[in-house]
C-alpha positions in Angstrom: 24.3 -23.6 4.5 23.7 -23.6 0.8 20.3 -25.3 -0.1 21.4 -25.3 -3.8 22.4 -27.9 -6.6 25.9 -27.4 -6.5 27.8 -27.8 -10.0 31.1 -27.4 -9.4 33.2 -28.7 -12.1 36.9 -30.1 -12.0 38.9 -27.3 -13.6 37.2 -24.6 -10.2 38.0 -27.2 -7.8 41.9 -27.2 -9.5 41.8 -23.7 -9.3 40.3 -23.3 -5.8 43.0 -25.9 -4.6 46.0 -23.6 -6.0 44.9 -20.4 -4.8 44.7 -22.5 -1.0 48.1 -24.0 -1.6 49.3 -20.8 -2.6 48.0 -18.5 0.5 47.2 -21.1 3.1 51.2 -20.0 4.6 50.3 -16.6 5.2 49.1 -15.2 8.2 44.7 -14.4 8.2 44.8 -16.2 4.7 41.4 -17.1 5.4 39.8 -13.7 3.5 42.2 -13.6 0.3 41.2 -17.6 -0.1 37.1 -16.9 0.3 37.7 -13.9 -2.3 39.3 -16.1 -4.9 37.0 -18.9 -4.1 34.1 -16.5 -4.8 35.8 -15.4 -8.1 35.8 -18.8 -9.1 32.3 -20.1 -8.1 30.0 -16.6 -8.2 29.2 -17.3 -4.6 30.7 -19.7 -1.4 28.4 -22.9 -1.7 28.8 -25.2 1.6 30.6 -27.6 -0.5 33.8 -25.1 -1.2 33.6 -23.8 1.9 34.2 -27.5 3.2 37.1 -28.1 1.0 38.6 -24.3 2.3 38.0 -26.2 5.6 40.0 -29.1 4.9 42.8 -27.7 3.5 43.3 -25.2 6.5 43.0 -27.7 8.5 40.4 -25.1 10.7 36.8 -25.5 11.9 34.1 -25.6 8.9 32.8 -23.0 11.7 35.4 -21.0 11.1 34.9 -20.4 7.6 30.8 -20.2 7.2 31.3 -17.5 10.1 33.6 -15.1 7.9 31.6 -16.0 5.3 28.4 -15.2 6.2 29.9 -11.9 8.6 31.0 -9.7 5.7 28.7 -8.7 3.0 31.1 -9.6 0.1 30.7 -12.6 0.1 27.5 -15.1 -1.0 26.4 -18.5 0.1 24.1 -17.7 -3.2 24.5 -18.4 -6.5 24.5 -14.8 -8.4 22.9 -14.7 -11.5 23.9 -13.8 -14.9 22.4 -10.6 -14.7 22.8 -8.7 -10.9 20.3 -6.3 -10.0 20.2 -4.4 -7.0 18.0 -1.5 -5.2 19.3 0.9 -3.4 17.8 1.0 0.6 20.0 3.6 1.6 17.7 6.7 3.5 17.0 9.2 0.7 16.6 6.2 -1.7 14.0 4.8 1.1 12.7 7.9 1.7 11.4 8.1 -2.5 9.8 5.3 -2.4 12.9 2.3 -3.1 11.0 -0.1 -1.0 8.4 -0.3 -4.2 10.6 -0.5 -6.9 12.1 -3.4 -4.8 8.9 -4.9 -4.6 8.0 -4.5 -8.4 11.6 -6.3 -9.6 10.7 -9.8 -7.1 6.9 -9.7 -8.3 8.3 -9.2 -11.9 11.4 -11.7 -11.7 9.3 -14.3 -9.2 11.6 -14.1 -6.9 12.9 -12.7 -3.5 15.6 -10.5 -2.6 18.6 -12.5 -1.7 17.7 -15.3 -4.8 18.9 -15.6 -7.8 16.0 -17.1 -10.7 15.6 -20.7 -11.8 17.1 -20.4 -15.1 20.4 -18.4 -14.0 19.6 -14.9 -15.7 18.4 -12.7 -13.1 19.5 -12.0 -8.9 18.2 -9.8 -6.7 20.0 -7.8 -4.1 19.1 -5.0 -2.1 22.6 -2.2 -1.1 22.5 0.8 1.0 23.7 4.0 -0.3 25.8 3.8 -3.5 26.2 7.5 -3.9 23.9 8.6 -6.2 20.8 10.1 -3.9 20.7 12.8 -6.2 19.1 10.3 -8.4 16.9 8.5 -6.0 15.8 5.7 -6.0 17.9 4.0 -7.7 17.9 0.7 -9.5 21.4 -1.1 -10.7 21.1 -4.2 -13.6 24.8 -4.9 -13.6 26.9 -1.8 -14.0 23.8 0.1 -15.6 22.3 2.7 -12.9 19.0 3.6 -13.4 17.9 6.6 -11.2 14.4 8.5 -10.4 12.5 4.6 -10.8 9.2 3.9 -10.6 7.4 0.9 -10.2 6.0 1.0 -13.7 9.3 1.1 -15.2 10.4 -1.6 -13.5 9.0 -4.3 -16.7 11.1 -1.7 -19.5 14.0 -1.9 -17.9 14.4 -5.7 -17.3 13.3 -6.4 -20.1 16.1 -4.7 -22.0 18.4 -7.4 -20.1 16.0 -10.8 -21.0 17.0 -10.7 -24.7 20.5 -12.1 -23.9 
C-alpha cells in the first residue's frame, strides 16, 4: 500500500479514533470514516487504513478496496501546493499531454507524487469545465487556461516563494 514514511502524530490518531467511534453504528459508515480520515491525514496511508480496519472490526481488504476504487481518495501524501492538468478530450486535444510533461520534468517528479520536501503534487483530472480555456493547468484553486509548455517554469514559480 503506501511506500511512504508515515508521520502520523497523536492528536490525528485521537481524532481519527472519534470520528470511527462516532459513525462506526451507522449503516455503509465505511465512506463518511475514509473522508474524515483523509481530512485529517491529506491522504489514506496503509497505517490508518489499518487502524479503520481494526476498529470496524472488517477485512483490511475491505477498506484498501474502497479506497483505492473511488478517485477521492489518496494512498498519497498531497503536497502543500496541488497541481493538476486537465486530460479531459478538448484539453488533450490542445496539447495537455505537454504541459503535463513540462510540470514532472520541472518539479522532478511523476504524476501521482507528491515532491521530497512537501511543496509541490502532481495530479492529472479529466474535464473540469473550462474547455473554453484549454488546456488547462490548476495550482490549488488558481486555473490557468490556454498553457504552454514554456509557461509552465512562470507559473510555478509564483507558488515556490512560500
Amino acid at each position: 500500500m503506501s511506500q511512504n514514511n508515515f508521520n502520523g502524530t497523536d492528536e490525528q490518531e485521537r481524532l481519527l479514533r472519534e470520528c470511527i467511534e462516532k459513525h462506526k453504528s451507522e449503516r455503509g459508515c465505511l465512506m463518511p470514516i475514509l473522508h474524515e480520515a483523509q481530512n485529517i491525514y491529506g491522504y489514506l496511508p496503509s497505517e490508518v487504513q489499518s487502524i479503520i480496519a481494526e476498529e470496524l472490526n472488517i477485512p483490511l481488504s475491505e477498506v484498501y478496496g474502497v479506497a483505492t476504487f473511488y478517485a477521492q481518495f489518496s494512498l498519497q501524501p498531497k503536497g502543500k501546493h496541488r497541481v493538476s492538468v486537465c486530460l479531459g478530450t478538448a484539453c488533450y486535444v490542445k496539447g495537455s499531454d505537454k504541459i503535463l510533461a513540462a510540470v514532472e520534468k520541472e518539479l522532478r517528479i511523476s504524476c501521482g507524487e507528491c515532491t521530497p520536501d512537501g511543496r509541490f503534487s502532481i495530479d492529472s483530472c479529466r474535464c473540469v469545465g473550462a474547455c473554453g480555456l484549454a488546456p488547462v493547468m490548476i495550482v490549488d484553486d488558481d486555473v490557468y487556461g490556454k498553457m504552454t509548455p514554456e509557461q509552465v517554469h512562470a507559473v510555478l514559480e509564483k507558488y515556490m516563494q512560500d
